[in-house]
PDB file with one MODEL, atoms N, CA, C and O in Angstrom:
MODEL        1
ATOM      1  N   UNK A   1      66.366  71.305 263.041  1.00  0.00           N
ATOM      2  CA  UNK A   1      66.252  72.603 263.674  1.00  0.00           C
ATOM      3  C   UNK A   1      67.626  73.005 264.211  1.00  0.00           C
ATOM      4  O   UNK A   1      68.220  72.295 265.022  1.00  0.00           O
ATOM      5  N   UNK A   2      68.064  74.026 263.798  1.00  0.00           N
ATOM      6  CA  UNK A   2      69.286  74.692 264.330  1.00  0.00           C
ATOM      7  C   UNK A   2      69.254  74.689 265.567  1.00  0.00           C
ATOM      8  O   UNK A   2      68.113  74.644 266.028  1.00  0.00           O
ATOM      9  N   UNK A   3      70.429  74.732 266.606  1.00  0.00           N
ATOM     10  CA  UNK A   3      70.645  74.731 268.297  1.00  0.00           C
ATOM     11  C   UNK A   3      69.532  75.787 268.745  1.00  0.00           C
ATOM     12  O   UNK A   3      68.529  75.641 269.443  1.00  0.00           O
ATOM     13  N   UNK A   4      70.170  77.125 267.965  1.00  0.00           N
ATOM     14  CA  UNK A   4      69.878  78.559 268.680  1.00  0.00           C
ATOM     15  C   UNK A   4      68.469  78.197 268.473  1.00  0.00           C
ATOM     16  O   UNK A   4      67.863  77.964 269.519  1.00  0.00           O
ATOM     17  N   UNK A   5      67.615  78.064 267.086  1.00  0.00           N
ATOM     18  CA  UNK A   5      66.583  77.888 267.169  1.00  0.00           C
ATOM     19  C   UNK A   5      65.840  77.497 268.350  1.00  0.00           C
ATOM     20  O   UNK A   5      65.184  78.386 268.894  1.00  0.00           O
ATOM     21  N   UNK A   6      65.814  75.892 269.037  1.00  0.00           N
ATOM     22  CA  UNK A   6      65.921  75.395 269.965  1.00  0.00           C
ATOM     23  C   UNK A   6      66.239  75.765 271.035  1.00  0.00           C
ATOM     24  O   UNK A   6      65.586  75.153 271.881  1.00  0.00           O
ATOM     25  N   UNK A   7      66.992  76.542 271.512  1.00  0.00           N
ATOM     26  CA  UNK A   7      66.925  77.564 272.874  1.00  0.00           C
ATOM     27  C   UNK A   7      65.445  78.615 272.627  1.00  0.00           C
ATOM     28  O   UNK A   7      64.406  78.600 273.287  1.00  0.00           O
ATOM     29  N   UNK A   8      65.793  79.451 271.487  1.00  0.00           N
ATOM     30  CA  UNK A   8      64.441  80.039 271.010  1.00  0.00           C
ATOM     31  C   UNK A   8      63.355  79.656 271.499  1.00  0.00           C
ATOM     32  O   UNK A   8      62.654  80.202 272.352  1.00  0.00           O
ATOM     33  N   UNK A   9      63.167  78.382 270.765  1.00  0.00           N
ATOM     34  CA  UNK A   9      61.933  77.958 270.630  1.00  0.00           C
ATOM     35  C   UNK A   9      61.062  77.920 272.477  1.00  0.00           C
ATOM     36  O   UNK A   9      59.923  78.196 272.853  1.00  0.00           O
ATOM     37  N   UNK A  10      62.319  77.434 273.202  1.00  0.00           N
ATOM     38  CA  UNK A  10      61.887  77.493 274.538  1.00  0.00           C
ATOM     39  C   UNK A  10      62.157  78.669 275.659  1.00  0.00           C
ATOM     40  O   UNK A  10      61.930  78.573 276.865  1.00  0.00           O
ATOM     41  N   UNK A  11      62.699  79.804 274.958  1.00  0.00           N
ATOM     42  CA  UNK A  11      62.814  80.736 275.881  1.00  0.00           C
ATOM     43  C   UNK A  11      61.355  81.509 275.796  1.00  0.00           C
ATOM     44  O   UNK A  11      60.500  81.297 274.936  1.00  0.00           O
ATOM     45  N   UNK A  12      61.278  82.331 276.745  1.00  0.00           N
ATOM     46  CA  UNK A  12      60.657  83.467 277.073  1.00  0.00           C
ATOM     47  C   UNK A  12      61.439  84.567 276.630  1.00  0.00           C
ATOM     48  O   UNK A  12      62.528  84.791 277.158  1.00  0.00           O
ATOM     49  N   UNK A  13      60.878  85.461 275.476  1.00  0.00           N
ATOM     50  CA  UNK A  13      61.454  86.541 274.783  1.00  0.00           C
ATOM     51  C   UNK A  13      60.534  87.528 275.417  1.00  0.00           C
ATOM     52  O   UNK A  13      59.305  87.468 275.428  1.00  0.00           O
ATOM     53  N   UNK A  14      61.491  88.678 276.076  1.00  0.00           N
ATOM     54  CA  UNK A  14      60.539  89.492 276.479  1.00  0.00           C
ATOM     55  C   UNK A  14      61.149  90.570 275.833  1.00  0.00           C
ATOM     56  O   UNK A  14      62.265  90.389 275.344  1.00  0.00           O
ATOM     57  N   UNK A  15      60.371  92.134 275.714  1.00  0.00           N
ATOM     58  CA  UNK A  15      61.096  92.898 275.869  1.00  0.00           C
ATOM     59  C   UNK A  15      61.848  94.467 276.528  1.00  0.00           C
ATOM     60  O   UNK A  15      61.500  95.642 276.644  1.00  0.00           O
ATOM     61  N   UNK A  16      62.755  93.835 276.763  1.00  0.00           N
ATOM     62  CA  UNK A  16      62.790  94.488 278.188  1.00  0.00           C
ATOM     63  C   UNK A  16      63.082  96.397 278.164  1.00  0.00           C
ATOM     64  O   UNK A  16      62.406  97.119 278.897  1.00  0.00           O
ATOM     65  N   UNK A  17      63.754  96.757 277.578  1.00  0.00           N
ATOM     66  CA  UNK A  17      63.786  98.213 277.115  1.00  0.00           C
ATOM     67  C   UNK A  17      63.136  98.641 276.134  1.00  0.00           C
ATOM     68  O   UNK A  17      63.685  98.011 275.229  1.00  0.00           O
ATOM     69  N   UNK A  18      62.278  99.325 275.598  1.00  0.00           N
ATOM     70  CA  UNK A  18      61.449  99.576 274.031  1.00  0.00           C
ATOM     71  C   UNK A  18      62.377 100.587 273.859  1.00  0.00           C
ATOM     72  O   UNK A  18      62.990 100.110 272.904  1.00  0.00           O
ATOM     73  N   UNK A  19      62.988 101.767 274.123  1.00  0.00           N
ATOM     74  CA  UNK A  19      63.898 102.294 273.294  1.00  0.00           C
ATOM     75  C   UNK A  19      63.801 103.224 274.052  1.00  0.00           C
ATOM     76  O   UNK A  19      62.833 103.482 274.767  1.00  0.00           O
ATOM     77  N   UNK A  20      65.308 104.106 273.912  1.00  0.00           N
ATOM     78  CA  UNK A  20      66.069 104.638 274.833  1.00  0.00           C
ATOM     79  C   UNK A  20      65.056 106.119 275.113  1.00  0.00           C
ATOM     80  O   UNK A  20      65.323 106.901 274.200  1.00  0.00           O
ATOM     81  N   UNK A  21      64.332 106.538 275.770  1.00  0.00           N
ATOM     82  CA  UNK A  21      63.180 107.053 276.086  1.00  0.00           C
ATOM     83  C   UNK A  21      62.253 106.597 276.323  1.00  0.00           C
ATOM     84  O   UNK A  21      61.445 107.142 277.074  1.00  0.00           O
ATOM     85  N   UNK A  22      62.076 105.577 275.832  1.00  0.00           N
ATOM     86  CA  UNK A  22      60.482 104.586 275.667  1.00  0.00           C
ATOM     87  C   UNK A  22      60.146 104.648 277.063  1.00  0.00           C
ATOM     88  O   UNK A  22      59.798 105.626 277.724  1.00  0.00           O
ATOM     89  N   UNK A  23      60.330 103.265 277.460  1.00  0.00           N
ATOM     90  CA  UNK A  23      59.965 102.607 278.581  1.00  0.00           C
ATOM     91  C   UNK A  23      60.283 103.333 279.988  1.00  0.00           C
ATOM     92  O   UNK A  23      60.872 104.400 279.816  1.00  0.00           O
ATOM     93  N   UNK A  24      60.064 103.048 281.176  1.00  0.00           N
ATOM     94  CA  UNK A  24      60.624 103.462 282.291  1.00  0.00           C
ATOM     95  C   UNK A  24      60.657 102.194 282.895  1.00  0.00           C
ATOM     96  O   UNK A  24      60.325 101.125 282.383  1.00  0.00           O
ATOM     97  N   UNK A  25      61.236 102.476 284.424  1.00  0.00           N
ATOM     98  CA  UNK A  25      61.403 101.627 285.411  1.00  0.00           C
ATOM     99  C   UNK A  25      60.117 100.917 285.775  1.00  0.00           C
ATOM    100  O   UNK A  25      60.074  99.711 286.014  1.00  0.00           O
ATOM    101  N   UNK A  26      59.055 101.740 285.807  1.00  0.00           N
ATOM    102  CA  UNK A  26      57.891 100.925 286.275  1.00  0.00           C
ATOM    103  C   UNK A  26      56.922 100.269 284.970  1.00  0.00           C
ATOM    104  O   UNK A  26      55.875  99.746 285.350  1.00  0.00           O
ATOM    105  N   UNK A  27      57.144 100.258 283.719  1.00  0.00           N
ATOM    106  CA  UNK A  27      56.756  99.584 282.853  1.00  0.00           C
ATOM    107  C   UNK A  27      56.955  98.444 282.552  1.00  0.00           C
ATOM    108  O   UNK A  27      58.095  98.372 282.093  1.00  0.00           O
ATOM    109  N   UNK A  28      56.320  97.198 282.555  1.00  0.00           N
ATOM    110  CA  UNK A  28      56.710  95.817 282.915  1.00  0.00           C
ATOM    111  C   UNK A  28      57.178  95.379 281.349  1.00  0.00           C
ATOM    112  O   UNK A  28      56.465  95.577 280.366  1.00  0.00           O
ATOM    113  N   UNK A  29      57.958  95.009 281.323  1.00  0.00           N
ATOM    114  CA  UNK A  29      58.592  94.393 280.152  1.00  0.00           C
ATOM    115  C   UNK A  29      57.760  93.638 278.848  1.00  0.00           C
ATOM    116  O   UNK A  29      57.152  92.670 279.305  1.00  0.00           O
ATOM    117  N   UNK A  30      57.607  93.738 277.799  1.00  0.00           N
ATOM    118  CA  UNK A  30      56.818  93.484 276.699  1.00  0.00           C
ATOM    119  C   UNK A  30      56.847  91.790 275.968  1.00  0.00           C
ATOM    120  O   UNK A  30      57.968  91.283 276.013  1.00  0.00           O
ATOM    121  N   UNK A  31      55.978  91.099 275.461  1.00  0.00           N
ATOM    122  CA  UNK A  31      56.451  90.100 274.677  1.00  0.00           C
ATOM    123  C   UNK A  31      56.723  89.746 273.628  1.00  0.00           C
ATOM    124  O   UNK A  31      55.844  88.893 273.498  1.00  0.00           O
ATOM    125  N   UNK A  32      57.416  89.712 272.485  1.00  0.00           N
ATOM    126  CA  UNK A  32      56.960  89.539 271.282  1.00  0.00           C
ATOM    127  C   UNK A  32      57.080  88.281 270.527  1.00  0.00           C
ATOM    128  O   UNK A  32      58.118  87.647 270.718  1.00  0.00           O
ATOM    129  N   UNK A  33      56.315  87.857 269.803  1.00  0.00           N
ATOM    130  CA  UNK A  33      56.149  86.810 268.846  1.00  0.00           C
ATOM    131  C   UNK A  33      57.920  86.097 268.165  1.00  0.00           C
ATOM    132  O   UNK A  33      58.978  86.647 267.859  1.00  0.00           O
ATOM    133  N   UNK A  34      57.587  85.091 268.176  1.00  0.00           N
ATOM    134  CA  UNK A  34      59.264  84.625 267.573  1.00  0.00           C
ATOM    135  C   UNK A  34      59.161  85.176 266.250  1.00  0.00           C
ATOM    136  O   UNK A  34      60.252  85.596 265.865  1.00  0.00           O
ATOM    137  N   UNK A  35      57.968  85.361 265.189  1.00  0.00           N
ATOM    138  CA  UNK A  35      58.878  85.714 264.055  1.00  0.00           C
ATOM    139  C   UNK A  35      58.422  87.125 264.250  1.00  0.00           C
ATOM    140  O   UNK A  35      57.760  87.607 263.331  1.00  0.00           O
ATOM    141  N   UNK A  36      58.676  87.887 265.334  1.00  0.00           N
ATOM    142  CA  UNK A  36      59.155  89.312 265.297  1.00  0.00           C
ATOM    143  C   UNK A  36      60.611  89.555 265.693  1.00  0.00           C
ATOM    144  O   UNK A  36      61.359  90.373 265.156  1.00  0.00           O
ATOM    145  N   UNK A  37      60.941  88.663 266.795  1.00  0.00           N
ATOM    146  CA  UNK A  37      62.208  88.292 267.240  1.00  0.00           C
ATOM    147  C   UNK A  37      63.280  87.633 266.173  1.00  0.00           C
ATOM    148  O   UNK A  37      64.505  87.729 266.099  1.00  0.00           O
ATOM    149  N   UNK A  38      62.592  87.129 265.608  1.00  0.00           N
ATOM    150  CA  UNK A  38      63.766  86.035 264.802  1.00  0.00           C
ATOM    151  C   UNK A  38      63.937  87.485 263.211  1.00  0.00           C
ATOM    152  O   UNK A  38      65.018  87.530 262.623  1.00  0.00           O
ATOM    153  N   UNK A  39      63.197  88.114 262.931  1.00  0.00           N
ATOM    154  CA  UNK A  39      63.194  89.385 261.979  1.00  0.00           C
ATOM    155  C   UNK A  39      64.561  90.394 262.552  1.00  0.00           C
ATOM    156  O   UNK A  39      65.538  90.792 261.917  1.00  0.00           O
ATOM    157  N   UNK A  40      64.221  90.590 263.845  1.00  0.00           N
ATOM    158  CA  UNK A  40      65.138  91.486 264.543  1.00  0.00           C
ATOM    159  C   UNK A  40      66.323  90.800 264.951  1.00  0.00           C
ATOM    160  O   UNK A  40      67.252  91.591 265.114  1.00  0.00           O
ATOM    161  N   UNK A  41      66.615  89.616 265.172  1.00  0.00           N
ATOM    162  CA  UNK A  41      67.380  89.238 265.242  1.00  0.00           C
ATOM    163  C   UNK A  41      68.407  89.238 263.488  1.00  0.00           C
ATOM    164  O   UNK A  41      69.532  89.732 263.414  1.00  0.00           O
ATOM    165  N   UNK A  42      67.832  88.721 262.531  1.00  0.00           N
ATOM    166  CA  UNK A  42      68.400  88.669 261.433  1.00  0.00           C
ATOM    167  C   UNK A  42      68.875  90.035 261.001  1.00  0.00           C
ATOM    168  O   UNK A  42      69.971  90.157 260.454  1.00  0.00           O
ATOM    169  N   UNK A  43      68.104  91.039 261.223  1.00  0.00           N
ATOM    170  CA  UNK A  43      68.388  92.657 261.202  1.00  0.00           C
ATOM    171  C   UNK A  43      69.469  92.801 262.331  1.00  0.00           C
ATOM    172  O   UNK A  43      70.326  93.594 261.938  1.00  0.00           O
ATOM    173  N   UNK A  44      69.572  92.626 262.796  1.00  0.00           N
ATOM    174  CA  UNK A  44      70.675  93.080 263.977  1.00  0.00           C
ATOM    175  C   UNK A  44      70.047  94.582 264.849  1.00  0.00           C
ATOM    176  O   UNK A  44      70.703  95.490 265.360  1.00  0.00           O
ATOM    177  N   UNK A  45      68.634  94.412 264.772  1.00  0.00           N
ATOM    178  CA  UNK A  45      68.139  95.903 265.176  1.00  0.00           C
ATOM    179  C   UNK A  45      68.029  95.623 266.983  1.00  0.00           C
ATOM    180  O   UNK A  45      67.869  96.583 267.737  1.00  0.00           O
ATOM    181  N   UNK A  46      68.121  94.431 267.420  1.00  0.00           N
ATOM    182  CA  UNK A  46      68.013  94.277 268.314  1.00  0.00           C
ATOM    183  C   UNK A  46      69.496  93.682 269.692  1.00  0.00           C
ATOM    184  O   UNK A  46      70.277  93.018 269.010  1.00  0.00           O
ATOM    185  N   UNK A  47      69.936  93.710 270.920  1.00  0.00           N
ATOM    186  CA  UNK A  47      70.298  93.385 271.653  1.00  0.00           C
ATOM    187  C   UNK A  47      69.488  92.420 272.359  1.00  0.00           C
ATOM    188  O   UNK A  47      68.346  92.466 272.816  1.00  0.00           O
ATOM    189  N   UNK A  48      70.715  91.210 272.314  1.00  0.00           N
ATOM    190  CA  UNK A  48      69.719  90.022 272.698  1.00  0.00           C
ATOM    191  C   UNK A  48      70.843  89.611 274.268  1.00  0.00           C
ATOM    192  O   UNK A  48      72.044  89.443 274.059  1.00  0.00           O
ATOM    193  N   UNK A  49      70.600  89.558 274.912  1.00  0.00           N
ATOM    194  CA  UNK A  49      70.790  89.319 276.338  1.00  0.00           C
ATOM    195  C   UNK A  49      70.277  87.652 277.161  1.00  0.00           C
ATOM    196  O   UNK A  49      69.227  87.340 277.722  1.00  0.00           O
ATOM    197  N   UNK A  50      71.364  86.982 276.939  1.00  0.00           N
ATOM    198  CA  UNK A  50      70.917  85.880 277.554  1.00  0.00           C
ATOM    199  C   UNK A  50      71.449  85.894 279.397  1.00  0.00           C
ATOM    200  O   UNK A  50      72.548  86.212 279.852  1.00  0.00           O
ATOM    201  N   UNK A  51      70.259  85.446 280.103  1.00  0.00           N
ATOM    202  CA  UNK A  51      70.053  85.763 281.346  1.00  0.00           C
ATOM    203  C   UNK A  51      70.598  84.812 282.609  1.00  0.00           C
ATOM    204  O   UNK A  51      70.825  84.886 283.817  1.00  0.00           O
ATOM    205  N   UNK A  52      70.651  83.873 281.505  1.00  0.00           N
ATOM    206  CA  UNK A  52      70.650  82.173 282.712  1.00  0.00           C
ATOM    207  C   UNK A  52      72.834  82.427 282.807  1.00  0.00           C
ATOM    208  O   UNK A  52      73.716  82.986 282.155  1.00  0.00           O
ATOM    209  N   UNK A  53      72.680  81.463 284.229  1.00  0.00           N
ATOM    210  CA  UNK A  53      73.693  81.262 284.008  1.00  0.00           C
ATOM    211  C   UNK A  53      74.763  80.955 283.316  1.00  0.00           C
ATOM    212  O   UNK A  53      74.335  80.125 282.513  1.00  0.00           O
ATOM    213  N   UNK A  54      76.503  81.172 283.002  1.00  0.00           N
ATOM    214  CA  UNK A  54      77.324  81.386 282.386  1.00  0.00           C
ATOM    215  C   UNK A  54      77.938  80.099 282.199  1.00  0.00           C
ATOM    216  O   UNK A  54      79.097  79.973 281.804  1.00  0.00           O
ATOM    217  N   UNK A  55      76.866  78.759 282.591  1.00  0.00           N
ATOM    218  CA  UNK A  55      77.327  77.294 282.533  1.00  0.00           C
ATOM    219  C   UNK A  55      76.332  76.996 281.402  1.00  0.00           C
ATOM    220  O   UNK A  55      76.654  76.385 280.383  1.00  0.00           O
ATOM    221  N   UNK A  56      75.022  77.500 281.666  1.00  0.00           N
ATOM    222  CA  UNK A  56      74.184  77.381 280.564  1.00  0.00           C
ATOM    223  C   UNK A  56      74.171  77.856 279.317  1.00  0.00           C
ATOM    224  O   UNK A  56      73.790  77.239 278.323  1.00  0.00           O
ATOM    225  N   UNK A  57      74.563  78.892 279.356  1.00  0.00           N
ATOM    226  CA  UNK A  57      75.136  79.710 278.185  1.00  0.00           C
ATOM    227  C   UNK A  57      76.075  79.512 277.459  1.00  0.00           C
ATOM    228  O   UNK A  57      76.058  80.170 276.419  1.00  0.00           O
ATOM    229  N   UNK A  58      77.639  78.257 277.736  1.00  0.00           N
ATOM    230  CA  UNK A  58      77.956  78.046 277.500  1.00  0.00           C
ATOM    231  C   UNK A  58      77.925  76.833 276.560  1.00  0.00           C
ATOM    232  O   UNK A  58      78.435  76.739 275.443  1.00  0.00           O
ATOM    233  N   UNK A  59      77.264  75.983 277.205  1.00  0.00           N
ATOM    234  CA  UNK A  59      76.146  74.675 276.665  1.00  0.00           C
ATOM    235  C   UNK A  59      75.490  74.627 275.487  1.00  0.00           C
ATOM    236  O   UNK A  59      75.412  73.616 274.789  1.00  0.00           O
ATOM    237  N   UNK A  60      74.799  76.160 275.122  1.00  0.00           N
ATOM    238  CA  UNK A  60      74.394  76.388 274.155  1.00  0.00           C
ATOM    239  C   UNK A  60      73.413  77.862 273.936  1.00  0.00           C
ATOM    240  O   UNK A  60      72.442  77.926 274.690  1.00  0.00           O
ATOM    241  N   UNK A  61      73.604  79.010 272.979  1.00  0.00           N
ATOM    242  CA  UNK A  61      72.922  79.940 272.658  1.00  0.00           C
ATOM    243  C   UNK A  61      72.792  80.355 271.576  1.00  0.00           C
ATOM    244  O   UNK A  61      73.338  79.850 270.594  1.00  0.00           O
ATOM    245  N   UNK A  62      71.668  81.855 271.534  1.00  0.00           N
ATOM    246  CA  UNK A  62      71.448  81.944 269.980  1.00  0.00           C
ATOM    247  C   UNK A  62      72.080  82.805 269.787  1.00  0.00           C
ATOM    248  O   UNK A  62      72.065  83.792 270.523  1.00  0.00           O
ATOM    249  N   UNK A  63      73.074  82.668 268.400  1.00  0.00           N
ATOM    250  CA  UNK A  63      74.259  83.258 267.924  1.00  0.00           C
ATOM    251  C   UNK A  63      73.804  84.876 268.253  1.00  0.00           C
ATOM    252  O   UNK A  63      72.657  85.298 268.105  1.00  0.00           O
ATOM    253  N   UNK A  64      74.826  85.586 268.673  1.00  0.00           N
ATOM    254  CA  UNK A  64      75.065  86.759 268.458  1.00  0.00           C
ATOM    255  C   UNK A  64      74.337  87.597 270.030  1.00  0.00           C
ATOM    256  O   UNK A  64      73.885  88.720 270.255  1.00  0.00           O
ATOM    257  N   UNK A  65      74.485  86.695 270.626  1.00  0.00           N
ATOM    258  CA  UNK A  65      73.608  86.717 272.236  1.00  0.00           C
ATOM    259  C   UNK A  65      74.954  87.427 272.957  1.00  0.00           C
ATOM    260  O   UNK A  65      76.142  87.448 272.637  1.00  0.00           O
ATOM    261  N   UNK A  66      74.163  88.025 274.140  1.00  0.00           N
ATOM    262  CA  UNK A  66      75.769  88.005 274.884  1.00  0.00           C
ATOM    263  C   UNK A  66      75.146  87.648 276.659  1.00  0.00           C
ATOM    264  O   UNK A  66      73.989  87.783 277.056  1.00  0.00           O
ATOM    265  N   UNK A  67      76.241  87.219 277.379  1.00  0.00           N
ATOM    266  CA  UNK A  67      75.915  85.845 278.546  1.00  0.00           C
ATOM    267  C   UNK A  67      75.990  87.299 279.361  1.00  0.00           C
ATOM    268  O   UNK A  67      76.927  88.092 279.263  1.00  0.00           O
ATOM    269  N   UNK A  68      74.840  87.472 280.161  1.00  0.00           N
ATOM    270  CA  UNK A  68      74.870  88.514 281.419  1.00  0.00           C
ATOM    271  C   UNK A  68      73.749  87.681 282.380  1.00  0.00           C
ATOM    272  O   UNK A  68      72.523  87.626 282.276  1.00  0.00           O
ATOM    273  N   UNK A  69      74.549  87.138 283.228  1.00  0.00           N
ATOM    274  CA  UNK A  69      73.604  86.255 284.616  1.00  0.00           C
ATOM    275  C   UNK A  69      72.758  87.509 284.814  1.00  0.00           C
ATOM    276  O   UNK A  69      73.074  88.672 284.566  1.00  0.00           O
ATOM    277  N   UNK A  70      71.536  87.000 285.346  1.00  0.00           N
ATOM    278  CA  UNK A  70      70.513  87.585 285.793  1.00  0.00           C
ATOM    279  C   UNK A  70      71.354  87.659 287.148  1.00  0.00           C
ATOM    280  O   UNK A  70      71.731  88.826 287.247  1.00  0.00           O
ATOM    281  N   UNK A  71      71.784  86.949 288.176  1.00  0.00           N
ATOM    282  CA  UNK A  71      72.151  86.966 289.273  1.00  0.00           C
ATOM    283  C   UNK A  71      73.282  88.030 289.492  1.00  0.00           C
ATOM    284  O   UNK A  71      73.725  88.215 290.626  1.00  0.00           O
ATOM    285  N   UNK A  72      73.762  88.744 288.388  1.00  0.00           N
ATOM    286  CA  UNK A  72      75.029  89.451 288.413  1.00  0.00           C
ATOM    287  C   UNK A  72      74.742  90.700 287.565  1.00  0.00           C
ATOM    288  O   UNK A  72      75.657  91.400 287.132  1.00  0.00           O
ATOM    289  N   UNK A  73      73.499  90.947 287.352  1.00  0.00           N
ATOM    290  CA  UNK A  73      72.761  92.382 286.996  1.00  0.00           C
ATOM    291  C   UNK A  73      73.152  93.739 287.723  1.00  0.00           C
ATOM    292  O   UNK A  73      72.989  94.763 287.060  1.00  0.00           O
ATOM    293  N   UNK A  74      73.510  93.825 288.651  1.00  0.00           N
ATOM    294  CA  UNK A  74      73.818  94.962 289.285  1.00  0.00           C
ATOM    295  C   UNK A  74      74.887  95.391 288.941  1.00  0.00           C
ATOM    296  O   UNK A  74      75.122  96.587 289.108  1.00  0.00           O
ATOM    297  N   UNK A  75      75.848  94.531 288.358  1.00  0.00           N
ATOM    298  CA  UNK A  75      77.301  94.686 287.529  1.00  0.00           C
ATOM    299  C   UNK A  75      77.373  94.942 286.233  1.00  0.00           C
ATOM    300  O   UNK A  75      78.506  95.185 285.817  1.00  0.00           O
ATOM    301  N   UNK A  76      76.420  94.961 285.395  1.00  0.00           N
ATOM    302  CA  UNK A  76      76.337  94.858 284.136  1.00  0.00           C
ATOM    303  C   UNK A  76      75.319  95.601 283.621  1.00  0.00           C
ATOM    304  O   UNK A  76      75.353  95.940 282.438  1.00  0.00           O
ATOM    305  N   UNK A  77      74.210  95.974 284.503  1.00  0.00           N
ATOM    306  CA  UNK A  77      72.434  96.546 283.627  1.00  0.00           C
ATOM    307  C   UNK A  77      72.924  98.158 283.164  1.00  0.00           C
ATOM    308  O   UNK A  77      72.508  98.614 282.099  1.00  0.00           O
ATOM    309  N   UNK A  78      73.708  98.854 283.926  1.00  0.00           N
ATOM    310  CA  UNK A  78      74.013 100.209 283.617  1.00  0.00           C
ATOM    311  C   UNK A  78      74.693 100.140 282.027  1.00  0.00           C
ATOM    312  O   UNK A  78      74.459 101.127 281.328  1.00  0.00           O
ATOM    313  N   UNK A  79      75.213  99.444 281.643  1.00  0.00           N
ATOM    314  CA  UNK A  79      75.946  99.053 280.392  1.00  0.00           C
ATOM    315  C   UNK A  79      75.115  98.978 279.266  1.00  0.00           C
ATOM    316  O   UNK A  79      75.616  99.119 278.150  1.00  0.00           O
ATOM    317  N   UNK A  80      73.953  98.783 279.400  1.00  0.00           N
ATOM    318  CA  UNK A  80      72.685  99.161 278.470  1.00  0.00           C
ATOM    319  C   UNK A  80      71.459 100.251 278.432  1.00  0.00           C
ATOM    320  O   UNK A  80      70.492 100.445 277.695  1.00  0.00           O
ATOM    321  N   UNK A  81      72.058 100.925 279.731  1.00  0.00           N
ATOM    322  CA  UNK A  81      71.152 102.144 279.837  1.00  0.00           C
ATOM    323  C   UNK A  81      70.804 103.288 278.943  1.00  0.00           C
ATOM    324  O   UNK A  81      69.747 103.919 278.958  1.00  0.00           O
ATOM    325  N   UNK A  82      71.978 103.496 278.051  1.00  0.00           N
ATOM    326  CA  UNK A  82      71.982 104.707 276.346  1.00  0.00           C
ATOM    327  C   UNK A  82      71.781 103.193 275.296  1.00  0.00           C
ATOM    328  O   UNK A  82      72.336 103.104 274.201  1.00  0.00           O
ATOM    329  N   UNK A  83      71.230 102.509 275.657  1.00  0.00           N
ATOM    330  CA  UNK A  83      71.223 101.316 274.253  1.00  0.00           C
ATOM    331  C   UNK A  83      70.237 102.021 273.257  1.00  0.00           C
ATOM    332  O   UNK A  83      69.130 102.243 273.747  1.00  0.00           O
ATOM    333  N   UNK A  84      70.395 102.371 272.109  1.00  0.00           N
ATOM    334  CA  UNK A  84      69.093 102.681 271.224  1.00  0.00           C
ATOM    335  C   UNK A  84      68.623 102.093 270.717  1.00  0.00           C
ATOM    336  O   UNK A  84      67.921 102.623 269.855  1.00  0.00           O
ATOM    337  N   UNK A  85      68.598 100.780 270.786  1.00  0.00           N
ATOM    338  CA  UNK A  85      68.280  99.209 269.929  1.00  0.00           C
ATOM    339  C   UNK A  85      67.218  98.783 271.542  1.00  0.00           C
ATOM    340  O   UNK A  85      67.494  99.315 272.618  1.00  0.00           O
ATOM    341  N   UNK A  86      65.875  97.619 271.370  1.00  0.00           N
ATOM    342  CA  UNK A  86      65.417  97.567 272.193  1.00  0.00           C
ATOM    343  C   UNK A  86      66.516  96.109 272.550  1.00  0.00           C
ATOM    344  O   UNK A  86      67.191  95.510 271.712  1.00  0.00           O
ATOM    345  N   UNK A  87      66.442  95.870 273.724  1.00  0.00           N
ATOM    346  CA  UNK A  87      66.897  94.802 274.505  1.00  0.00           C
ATOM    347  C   UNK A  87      65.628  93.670 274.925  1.00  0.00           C
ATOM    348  O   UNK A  87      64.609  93.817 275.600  1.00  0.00           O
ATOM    349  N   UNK A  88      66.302  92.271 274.059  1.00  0.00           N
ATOM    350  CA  UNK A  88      65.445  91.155 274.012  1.00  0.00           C
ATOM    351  C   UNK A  88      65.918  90.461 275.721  1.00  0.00           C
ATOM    352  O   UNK A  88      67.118  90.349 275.974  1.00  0.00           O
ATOM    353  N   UNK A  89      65.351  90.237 276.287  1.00  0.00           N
ATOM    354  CA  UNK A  89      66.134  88.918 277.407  1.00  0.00           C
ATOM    355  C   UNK A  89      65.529  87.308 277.062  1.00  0.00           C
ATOM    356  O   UNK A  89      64.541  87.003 276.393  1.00  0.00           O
ATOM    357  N   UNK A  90      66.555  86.382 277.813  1.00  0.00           N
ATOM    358  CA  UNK A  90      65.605  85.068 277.517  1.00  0.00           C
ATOM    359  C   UNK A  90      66.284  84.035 278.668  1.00  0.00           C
ATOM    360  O   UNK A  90      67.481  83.784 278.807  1.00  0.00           O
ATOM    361  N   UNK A  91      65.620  83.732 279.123  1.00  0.00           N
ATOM    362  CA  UNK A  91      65.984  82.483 280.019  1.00  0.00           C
ATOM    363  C   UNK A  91      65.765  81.232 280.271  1.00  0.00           C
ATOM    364  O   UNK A  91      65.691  80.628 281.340  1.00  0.00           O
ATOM    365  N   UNK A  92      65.658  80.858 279.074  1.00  0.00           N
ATOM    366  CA  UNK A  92      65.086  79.195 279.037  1.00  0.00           C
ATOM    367  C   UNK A  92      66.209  78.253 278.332  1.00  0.00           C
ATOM    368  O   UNK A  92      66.009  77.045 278.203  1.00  0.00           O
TER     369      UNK A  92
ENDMDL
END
């Protein structure tokens, strides 16, 4: 099994924006199935957002991820606000 797989396999994929109109603030974030995730991931239709810290992330992720601490969101969440791709998060 590939690394990224293996983070995969144990994260929580949620999803957190459905698309740039979709969702709002008070809509709780969605789940989807790994081989809907792992489809969108191979498509590149998606933004994948890894959440955990920038020690963990370093350790190991799934290719093409990008490292935004959950703890350091207030610095970074506006940066995906016009995203037109939905935004995956994962923290495991």
């Amino acid at each position: 099994m590939k690394r990224w797989q293996t983070v995969a396999a144990g994260a929580a994929l949620a999803l957190a924006v459905a698309r740039s109109g979709g969702a709002d603030a008070t809509t709780p974030p969605g789940r989807i199935a790994m081989d809907e995730f792992k489809k969108a991931l191979d498509d590149k239709s998606v933004v994948v957002l890894d959440v955990r810290a920038a020690e963990q992330y370093a350790a190991g992720h799934i290719p093409g991820s990008l490292s935004r601490p959950l703890a350091t969101i207030d610095s970074w969440a506006s940066e995906f606000k016009e995203s037109k791709k939905p935004i995956v998060t994962y923290c495991a």
